[in-house]
HTML snippet that shows the backbone in 3Dmol.js (N, CA, C, O; Angstrom):
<script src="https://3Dmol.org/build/3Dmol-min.js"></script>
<div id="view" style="width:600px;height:400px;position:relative"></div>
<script>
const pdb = `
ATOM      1  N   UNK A   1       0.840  -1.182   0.000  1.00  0.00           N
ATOM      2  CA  UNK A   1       0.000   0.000   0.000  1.00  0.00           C
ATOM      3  C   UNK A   1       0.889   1.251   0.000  1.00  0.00           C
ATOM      4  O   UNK A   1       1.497   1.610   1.009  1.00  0.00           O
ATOM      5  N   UNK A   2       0.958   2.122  -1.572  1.00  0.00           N
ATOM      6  CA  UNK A   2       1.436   3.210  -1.049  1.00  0.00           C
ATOM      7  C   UNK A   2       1.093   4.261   0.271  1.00  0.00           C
ATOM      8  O   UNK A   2      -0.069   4.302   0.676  1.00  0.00           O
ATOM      9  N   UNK A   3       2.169   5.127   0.938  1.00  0.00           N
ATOM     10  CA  UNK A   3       1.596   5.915   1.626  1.00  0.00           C
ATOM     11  C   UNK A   3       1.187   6.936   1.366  1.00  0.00           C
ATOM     12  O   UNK A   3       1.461   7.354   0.241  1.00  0.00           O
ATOM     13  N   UNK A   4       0.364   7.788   2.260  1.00  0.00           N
ATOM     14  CA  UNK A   4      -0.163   9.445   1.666  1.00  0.00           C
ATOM     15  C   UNK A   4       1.240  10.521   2.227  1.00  0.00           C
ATOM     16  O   UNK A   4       1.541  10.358   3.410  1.00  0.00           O
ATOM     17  N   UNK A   5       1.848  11.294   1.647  1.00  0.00           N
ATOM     18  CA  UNK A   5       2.825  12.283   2.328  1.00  0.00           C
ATOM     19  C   UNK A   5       2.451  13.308   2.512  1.00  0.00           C
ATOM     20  O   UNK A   5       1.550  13.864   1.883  1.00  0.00           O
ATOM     21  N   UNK A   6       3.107  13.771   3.456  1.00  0.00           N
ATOM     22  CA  UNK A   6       2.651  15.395   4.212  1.00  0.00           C
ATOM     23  C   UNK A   6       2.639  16.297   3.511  1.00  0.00           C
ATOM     24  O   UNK A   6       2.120  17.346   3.891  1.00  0.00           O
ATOM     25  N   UNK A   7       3.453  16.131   1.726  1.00  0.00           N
ATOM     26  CA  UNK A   7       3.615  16.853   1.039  1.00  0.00           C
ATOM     27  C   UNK A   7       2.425  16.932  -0.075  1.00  0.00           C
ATOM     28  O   UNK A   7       2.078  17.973  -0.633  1.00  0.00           O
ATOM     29  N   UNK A   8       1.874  15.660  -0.292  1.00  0.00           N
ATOM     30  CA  UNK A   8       0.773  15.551  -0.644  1.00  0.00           C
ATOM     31  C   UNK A   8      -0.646  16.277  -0.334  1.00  0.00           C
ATOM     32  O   UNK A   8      -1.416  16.916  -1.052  1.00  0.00           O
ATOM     33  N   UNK A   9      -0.665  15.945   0.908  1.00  0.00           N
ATOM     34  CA  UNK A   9      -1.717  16.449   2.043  1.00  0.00           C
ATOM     35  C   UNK A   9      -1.768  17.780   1.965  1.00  0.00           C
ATOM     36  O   UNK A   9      -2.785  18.386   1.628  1.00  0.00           O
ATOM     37  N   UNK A  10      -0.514  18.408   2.316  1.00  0.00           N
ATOM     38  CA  UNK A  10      -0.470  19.822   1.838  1.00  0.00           C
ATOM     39  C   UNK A  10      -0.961  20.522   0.420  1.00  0.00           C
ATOM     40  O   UNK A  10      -1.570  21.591   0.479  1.00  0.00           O
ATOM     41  N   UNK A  11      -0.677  19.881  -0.888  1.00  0.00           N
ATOM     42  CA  UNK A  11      -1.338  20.459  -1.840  1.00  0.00           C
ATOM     43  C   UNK A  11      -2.480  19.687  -2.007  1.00  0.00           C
ATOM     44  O   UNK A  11      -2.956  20.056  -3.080  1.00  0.00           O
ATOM     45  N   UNK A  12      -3.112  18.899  -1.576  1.00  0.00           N
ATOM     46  CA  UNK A  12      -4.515  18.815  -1.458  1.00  0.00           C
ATOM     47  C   UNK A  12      -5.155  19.268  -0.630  1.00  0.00           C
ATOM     48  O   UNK A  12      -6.310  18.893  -0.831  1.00  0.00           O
ATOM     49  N   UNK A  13      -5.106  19.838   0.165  1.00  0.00           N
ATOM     50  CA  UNK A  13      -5.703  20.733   1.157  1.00  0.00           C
ATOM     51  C   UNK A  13      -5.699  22.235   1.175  1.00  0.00           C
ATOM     52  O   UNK A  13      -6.244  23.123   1.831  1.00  0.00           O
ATOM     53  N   UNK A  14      -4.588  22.112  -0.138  1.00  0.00           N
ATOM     54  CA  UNK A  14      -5.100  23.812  -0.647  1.00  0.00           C
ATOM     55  C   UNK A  14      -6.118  23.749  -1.713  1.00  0.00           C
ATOM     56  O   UNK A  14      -6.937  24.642  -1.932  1.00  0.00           O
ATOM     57  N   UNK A  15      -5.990  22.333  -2.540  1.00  0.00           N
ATOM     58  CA  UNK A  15      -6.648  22.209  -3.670  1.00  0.00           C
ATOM     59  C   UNK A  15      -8.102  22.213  -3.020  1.00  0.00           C
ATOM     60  O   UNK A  15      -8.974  22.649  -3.772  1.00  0.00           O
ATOM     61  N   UNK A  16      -8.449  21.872  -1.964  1.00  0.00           N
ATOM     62  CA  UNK A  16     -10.182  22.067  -1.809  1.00  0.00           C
ATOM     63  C   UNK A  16      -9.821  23.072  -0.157  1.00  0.00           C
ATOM     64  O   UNK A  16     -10.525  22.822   0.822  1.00  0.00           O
ATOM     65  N   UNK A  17      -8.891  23.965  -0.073  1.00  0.00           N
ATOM     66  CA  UNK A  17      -9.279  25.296   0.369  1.00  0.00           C
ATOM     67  C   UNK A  17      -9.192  25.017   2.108  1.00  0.00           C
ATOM     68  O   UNK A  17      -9.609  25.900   2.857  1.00  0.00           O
ATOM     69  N   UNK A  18      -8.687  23.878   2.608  1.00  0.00           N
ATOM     70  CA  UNK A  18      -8.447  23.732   3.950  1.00  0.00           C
ATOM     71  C   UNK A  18      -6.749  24.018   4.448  1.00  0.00           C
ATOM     72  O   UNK A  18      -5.706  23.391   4.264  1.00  0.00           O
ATOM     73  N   UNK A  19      -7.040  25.091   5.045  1.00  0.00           N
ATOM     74  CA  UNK A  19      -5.793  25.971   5.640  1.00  0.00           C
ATOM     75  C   UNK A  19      -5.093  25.128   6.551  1.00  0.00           C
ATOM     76  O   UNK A  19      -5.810  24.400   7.236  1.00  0.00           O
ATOM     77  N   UNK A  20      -3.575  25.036   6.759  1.00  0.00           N
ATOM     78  CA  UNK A  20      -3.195  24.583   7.982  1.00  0.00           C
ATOM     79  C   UNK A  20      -3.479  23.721   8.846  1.00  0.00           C
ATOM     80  O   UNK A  20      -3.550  24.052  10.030  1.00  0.00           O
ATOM     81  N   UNK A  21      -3.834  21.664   8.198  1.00  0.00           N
ATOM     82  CA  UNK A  21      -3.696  20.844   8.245  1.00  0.00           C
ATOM     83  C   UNK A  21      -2.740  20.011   7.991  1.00  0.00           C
ATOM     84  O   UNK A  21      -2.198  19.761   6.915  1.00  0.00           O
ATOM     85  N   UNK A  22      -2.495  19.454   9.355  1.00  0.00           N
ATOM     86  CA  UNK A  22      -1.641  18.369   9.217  1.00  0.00           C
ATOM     87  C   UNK A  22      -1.814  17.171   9.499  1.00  0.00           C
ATOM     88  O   UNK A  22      -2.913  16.811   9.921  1.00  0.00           O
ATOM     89  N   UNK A  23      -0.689  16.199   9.321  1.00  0.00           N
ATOM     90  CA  UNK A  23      -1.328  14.470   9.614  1.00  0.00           C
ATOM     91  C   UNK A  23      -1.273  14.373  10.509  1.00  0.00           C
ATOM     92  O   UNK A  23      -1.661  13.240  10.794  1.00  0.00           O
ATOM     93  N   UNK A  24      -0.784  15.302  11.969  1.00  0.00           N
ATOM     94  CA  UNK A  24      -1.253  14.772  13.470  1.00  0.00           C
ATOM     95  C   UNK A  24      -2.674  15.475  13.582  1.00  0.00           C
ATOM     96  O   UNK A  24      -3.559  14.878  14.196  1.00  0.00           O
ATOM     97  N   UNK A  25      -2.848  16.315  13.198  1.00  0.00           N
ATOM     98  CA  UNK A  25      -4.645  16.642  12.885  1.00  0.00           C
ATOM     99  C   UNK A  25      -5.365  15.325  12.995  1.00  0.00           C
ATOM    100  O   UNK A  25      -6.115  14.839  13.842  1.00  0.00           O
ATOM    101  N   UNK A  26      -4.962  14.987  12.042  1.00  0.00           N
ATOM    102  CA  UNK A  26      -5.947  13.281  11.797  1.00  0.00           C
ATOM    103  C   UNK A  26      -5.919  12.648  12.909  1.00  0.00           C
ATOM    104  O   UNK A  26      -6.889  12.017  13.327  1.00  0.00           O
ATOM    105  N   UNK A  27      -4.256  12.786  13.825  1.00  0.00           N
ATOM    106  CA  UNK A  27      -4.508  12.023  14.593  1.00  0.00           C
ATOM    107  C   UNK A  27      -5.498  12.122  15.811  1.00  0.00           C
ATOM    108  O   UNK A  27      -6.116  11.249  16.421  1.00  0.00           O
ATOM    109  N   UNK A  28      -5.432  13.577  15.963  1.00  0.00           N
ATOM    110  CA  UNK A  28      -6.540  13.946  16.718  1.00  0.00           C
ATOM    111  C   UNK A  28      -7.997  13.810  16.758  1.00  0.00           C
ATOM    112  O   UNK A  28      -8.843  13.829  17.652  1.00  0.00           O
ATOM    113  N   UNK A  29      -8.004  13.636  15.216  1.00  0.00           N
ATOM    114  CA  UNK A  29      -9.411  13.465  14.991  1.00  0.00           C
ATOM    115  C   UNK A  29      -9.778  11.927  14.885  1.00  0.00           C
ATOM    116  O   UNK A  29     -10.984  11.736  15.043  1.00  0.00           O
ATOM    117  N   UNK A  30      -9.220  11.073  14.714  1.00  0.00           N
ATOM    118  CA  UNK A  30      -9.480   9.588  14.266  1.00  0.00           C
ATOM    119  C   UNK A  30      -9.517   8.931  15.740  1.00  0.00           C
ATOM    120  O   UNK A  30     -10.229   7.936  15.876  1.00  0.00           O
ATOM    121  N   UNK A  31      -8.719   9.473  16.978  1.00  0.00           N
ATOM    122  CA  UNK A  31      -8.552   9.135  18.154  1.00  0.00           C
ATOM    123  C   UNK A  31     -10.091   9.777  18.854  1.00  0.00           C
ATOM    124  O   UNK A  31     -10.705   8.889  19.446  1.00  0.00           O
ATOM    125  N   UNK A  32     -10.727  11.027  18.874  1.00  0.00           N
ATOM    126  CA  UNK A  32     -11.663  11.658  19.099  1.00  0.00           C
ATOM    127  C   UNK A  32     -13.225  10.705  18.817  1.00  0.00           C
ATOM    128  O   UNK A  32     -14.139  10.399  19.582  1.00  0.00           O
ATOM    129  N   UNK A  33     -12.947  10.410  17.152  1.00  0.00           N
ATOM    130  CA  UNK A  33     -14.227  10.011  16.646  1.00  0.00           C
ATOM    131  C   UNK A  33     -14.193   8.398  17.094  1.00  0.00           C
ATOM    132  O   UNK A  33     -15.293   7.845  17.068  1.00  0.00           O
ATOM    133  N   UNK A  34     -12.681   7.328  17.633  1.00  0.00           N
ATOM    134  CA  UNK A  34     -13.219   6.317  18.351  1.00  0.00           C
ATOM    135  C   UNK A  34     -14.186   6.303  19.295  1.00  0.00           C
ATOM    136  O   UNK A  34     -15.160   5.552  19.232  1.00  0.00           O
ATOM    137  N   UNK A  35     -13.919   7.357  20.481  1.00  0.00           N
ATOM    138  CA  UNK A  35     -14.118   7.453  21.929  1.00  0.00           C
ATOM    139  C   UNK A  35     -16.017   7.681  21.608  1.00  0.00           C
ATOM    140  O   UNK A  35     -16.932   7.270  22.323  1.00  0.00           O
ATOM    141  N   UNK A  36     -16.119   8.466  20.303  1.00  0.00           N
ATOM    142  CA  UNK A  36     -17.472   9.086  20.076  1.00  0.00           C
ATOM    143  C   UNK A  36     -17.911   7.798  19.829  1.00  0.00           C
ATOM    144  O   UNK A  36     -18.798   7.405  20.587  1.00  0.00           O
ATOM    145  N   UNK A  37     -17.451   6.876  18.794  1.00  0.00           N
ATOM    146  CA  UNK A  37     -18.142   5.825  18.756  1.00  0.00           C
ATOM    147  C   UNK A  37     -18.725   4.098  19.825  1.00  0.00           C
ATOM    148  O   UNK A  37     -19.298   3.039  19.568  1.00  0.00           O
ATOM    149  N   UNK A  38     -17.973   4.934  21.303  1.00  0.00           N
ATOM    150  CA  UNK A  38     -17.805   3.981  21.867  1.00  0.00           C
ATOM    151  C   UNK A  38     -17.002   3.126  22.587  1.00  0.00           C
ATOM    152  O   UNK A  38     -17.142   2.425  23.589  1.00  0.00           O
ATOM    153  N   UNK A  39     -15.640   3.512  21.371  1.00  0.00           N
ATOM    154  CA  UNK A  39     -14.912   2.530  22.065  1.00  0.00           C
ATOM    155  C   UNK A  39     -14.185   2.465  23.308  1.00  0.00           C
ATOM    156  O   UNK A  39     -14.352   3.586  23.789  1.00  0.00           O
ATOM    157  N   UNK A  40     -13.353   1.682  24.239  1.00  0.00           N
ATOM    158  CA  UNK A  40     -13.123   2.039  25.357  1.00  0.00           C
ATOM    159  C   UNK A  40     -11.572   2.313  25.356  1.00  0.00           C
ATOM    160  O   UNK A  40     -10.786   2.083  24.437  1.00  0.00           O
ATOM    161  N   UNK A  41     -11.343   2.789  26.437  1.00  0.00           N
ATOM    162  CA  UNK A  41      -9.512   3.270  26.315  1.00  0.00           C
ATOM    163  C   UNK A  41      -8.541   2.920  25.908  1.00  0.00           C
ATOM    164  O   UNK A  41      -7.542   3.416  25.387  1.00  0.00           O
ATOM    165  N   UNK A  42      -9.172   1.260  26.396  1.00  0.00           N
ATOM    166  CA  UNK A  42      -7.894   0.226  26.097  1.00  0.00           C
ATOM    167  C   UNK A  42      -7.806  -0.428  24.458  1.00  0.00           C
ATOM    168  O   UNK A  42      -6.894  -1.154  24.062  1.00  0.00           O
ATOM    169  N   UNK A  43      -8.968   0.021  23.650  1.00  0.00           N
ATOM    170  CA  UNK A  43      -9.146  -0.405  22.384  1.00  0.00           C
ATOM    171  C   UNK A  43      -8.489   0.951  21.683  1.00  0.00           C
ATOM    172  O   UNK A  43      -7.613   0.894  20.821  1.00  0.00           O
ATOM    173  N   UNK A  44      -9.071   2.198  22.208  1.00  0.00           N
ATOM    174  CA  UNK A  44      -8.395   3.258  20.806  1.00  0.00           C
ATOM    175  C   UNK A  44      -6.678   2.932  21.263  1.00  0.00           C
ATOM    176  O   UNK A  44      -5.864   2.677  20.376  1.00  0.00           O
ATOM    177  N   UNK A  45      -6.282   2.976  22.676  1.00  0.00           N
ATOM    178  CA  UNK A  45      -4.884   2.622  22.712  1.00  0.00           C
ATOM    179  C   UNK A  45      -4.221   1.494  21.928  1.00  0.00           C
ATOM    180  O   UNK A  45      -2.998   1.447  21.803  1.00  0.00           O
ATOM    181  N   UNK A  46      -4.880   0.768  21.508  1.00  0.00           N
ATOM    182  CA  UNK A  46      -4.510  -0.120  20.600  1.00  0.00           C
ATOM    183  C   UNK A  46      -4.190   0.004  18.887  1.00  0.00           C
ATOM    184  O   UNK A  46      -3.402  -0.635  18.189  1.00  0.00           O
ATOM    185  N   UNK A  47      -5.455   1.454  18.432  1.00  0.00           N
ATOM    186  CA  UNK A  47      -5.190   1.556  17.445  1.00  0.00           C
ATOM    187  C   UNK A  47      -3.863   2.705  17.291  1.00  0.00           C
ATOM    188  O   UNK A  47      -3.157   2.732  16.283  1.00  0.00           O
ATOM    189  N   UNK A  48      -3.636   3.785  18.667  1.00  0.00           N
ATOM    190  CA  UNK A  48      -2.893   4.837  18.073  1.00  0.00           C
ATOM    191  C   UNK A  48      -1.657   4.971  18.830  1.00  0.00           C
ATOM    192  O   UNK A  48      -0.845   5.896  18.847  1.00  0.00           O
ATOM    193  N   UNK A  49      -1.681   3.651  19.572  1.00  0.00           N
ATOM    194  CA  UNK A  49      -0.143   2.857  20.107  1.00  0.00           C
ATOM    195  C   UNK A  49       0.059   3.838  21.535  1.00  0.00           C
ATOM    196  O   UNK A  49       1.114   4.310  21.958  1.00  0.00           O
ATOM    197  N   UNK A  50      -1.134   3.949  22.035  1.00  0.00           N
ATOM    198  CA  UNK A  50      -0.634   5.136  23.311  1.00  0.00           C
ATOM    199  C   UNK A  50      -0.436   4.076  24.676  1.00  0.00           C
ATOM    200  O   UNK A  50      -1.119   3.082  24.924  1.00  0.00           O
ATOM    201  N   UNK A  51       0.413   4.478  25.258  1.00  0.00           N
ATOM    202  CA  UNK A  51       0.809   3.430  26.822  1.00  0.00           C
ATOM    203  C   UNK A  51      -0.041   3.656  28.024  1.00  0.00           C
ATOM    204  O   UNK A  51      -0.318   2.861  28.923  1.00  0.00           O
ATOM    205  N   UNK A  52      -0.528   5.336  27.804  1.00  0.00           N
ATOM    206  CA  UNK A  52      -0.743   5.386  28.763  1.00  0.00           C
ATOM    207  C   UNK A  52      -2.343   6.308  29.430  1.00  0.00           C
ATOM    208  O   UNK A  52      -2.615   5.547  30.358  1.00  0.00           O
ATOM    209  N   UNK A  53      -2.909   6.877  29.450  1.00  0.00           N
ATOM    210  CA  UNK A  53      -3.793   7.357  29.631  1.00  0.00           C
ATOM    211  C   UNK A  53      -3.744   8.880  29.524  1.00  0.00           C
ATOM    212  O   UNK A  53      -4.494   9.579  28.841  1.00  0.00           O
ATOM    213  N   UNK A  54      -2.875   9.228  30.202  1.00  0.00           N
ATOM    214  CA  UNK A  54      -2.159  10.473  30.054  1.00  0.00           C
ATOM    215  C   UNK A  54      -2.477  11.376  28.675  1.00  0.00           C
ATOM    216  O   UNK A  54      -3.258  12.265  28.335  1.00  0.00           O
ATOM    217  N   UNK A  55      -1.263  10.504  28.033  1.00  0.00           N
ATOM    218  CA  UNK A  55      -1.083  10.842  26.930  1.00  0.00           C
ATOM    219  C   UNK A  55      -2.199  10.731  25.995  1.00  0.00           C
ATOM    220  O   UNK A  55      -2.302  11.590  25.120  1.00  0.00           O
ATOM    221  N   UNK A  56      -2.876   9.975  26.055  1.00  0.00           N
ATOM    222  CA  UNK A  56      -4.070   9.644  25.051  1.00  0.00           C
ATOM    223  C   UNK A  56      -5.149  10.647  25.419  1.00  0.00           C
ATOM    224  O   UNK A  56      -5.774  10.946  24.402  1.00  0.00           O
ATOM    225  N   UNK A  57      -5.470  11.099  26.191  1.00  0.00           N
ATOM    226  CA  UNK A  57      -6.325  11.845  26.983  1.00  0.00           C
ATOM    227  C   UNK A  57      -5.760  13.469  25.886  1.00  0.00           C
ATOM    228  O   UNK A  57      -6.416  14.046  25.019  1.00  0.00           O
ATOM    229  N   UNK A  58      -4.844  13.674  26.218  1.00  0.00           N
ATOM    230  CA  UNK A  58      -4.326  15.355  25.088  1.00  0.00           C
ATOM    231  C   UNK A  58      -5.025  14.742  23.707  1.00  0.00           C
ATOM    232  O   UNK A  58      -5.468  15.619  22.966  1.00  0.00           O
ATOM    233  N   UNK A  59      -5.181  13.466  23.278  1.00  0.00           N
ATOM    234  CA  UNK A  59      -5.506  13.458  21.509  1.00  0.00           C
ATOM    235  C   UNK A  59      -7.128  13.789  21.737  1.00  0.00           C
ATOM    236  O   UNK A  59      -7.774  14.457  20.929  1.00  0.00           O
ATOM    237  N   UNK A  60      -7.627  13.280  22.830  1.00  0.00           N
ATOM    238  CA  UNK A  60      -9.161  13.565  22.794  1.00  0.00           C
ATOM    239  C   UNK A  60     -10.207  14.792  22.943  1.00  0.00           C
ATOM    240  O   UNK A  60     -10.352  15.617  23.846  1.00  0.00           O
ATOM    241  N   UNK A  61     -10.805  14.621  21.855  1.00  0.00           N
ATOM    242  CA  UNK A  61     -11.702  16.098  21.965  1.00  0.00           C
ATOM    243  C   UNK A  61     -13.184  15.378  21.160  1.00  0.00           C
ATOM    244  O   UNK A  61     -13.397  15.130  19.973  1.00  0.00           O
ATOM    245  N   UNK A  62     -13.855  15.233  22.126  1.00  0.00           N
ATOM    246  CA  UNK A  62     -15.271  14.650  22.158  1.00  0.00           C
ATOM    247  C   UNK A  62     -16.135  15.593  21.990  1.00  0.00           C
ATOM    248  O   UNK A  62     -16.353  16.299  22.975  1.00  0.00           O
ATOM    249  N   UNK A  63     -16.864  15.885  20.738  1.00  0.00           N
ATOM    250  CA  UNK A  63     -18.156  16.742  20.569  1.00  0.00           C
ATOM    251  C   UNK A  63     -19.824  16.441  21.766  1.00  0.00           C
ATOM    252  O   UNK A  63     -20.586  15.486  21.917  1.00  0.00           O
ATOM    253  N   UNK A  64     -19.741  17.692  22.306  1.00  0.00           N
ATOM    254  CA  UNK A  64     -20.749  17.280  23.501  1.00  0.00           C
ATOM    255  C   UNK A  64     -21.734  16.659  22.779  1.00  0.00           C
ATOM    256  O   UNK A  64     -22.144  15.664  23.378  1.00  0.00           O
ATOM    257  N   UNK A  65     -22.487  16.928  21.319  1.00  0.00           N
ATOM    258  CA  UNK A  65     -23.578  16.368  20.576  1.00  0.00           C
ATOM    259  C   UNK A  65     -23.450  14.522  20.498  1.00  0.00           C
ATOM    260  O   UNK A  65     -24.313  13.671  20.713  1.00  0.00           O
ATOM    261  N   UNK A  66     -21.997  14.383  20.099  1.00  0.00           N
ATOM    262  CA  UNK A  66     -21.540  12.980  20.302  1.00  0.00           C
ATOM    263  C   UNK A  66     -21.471  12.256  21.484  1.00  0.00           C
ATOM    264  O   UNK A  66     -21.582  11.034  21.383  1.00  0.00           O
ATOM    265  N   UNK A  67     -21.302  12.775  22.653  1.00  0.00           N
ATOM    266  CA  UNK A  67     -21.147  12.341  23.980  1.00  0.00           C
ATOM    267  C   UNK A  67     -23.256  12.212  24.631  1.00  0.00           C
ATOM    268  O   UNK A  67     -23.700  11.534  25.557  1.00  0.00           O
ATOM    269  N   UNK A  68     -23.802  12.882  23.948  1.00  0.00           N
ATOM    270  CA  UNK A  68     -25.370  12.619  24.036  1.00  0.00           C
ATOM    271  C   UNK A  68     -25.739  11.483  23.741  1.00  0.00           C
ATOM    272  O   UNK A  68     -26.167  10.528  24.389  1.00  0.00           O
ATOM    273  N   UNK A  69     -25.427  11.771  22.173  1.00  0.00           N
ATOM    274  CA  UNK A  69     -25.674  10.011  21.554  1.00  0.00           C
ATOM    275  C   UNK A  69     -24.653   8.830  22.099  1.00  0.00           C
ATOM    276  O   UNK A  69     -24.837   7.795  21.460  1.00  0.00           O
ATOM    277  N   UNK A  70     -23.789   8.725  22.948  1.00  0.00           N
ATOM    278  CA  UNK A  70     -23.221   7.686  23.523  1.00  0.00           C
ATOM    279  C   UNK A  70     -24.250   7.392  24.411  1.00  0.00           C
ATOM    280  O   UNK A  70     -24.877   6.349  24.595  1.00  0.00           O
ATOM    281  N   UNK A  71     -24.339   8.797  25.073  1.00  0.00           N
ATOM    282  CA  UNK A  71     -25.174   8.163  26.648  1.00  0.00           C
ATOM    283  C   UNK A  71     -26.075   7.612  26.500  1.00  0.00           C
ATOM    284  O   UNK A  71     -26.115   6.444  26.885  1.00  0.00           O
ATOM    285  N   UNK A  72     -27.424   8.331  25.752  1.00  0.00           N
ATOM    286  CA  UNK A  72     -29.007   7.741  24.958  1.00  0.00           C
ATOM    287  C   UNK A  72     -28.358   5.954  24.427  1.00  0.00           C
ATOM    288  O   UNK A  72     -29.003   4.977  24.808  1.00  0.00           O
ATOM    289  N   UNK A  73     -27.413   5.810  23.784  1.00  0.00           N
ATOM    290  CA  UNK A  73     -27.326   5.232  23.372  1.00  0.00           C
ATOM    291  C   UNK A  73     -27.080   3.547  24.287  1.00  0.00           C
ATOM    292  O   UNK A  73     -27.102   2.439  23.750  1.00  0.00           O
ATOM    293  N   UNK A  74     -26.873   3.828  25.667  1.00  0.00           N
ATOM    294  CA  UNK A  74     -26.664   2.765  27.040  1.00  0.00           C
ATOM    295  C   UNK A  74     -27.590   2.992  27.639  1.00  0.00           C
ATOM    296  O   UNK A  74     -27.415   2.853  28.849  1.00  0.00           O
ATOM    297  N   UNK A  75     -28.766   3.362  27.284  1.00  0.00           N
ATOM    298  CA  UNK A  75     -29.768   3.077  28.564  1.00  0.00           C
ATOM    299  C   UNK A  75     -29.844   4.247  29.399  1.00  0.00           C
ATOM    300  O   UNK A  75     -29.561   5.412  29.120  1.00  0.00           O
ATOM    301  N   UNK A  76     -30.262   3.756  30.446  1.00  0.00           N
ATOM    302  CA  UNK A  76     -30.783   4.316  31.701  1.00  0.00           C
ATOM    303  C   UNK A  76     -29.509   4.834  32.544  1.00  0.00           C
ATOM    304  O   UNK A  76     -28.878   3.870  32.978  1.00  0.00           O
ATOM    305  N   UNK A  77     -29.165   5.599  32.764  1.00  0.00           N
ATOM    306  CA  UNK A  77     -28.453   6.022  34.064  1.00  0.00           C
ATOM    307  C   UNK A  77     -28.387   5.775  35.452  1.00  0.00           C
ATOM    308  O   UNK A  77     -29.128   6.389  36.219  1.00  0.00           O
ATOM    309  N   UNK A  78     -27.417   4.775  35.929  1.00  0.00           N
ATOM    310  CA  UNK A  78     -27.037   4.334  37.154  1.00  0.00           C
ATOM    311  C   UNK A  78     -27.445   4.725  38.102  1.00  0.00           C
ATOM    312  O   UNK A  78     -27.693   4.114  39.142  1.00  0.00           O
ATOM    313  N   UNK A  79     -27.612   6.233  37.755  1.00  0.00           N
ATOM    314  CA  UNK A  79     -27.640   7.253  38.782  1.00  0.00           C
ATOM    315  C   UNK A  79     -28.936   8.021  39.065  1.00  0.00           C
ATOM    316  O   UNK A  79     -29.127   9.054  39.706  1.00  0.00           O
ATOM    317  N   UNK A  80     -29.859   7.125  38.326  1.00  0.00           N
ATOM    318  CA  UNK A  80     -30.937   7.734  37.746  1.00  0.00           C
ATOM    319  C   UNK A  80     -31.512   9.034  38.221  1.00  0.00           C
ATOM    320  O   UNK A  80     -30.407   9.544  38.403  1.00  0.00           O
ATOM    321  N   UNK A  81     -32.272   9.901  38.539  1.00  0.00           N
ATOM    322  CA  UNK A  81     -32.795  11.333  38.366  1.00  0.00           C
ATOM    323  C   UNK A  81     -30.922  11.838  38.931  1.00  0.00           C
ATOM    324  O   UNK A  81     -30.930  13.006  38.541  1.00  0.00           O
ATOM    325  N   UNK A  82     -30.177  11.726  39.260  1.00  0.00           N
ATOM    326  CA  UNK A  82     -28.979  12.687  39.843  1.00  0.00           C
ATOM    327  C   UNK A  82     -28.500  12.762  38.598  1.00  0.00           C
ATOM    328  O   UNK A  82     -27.792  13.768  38.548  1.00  0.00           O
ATOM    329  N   UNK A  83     -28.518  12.307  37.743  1.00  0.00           N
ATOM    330  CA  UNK A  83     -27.523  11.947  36.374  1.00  0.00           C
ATOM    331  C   UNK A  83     -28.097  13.374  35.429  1.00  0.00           C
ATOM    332  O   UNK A  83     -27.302  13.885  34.641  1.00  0.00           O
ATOM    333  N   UNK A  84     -29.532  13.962  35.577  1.00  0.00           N
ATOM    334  CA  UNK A  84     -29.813  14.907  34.913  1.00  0.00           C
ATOM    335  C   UNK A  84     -30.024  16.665  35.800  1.00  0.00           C
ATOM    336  O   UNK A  84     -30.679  17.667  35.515  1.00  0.00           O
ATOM    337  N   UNK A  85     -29.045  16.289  36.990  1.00  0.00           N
ATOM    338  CA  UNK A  85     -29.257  17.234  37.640  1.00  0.00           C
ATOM    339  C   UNK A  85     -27.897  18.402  37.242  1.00  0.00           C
ATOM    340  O   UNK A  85     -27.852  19.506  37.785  1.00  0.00           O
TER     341      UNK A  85
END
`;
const viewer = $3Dmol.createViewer("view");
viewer.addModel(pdb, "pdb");
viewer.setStyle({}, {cartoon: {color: "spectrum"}});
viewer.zoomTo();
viewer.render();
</script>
């Protein structure tokens, strides 16, 4: 499989007009949209090789709209009426 290069990325990202992207961008975002989908710590650490929690924790940035549909998405709350206080 060829790879994509940073140099690439760069003139395609002027070619459809997106400023000042890079490939740790992605990483931020591909690590973000696991957590949205669910998965748990020890699985995205698997895909983006992180050791430790720490560190994986700086790649994450969870859209509150996405963090709704997780919750709706498990049911009932443990905590039930405190959970919407």
């Amino acid at each position: 499989m060829r790879q994509y290069t940073s140099g690439e990325l760069r003139r395609d990202s002027v070619e459809v007009s997106v400023k000042d992207l890079h490939f740790h961008d992605l990483r931020h975002e591909g690590t973000s949209r696991l957590f949205e989908a669910g998965f748990a710590i020890e699985q995205v650490s698997l895909v983006t090789g992180h050791k430790d929690w720490k560190m994986l924790r700086r790649y994450t940035h969870i859209r509150p709209e996405a963090l709704h549909r997780l919750a709706a998405s498990r049911g009932p709350s443990p905590l039930g009426d405190l959970a919407a206080e």
